[in-house]
N, C-alpha and C positions, 0 to 999 in steps of 0.2 A: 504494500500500500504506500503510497506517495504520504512523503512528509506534510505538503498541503495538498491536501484533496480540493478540487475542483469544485464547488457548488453543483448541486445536480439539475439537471434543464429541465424545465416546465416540458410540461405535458402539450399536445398541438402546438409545437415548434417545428422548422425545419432548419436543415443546415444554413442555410440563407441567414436565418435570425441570429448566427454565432460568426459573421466575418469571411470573408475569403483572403488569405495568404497569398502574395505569389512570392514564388522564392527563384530566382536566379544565379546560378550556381553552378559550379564545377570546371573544369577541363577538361581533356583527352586521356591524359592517367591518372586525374582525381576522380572519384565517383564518391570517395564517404562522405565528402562533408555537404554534399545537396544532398544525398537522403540520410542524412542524423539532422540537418535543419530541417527537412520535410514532415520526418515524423513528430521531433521535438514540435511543431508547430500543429500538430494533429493531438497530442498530449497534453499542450495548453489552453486547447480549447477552443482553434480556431474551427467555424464549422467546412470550411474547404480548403483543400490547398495546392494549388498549382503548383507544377516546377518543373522550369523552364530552362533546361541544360542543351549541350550541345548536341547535334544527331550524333555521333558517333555512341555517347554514353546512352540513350534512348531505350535504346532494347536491352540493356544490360540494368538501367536501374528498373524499368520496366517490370521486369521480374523479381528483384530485391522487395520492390516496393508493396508491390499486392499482398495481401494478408493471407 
């Protein structure tokens, strides 16, 4: 359990009603630090989050990222 727990969301909300992220990130041999911002930003509580790396890392974080 997280040291601060997040406040829990109202009932009849949608992600829309929590923020969208975009996160632009990365390089060609970097790939960790766009998805550990990606997710930290999914654990904070935004309710979307884009991220916006180069084609080359696509299909690779692509895969990392799905749950």
């Amino acid at each position: 359990m997280s040291r601060f727990p997040l406040l829990p969301r109202k009932n009849n909300t949608s992600k829309s009603d929590y923020g969208h992220a975009l996160i632009i990130a990365g390089s060609r041999d970097m790939a960790g630090a766009p998805l550990m911002a990606s997710l930290a930003a999914l654990r904070s509580g935004a309710g979307l989050v884009t991220l916006a790396v180069p084609r080359g890392l696509q299909a690779f974080l692509s895969k990392k990222a799905a749950p």
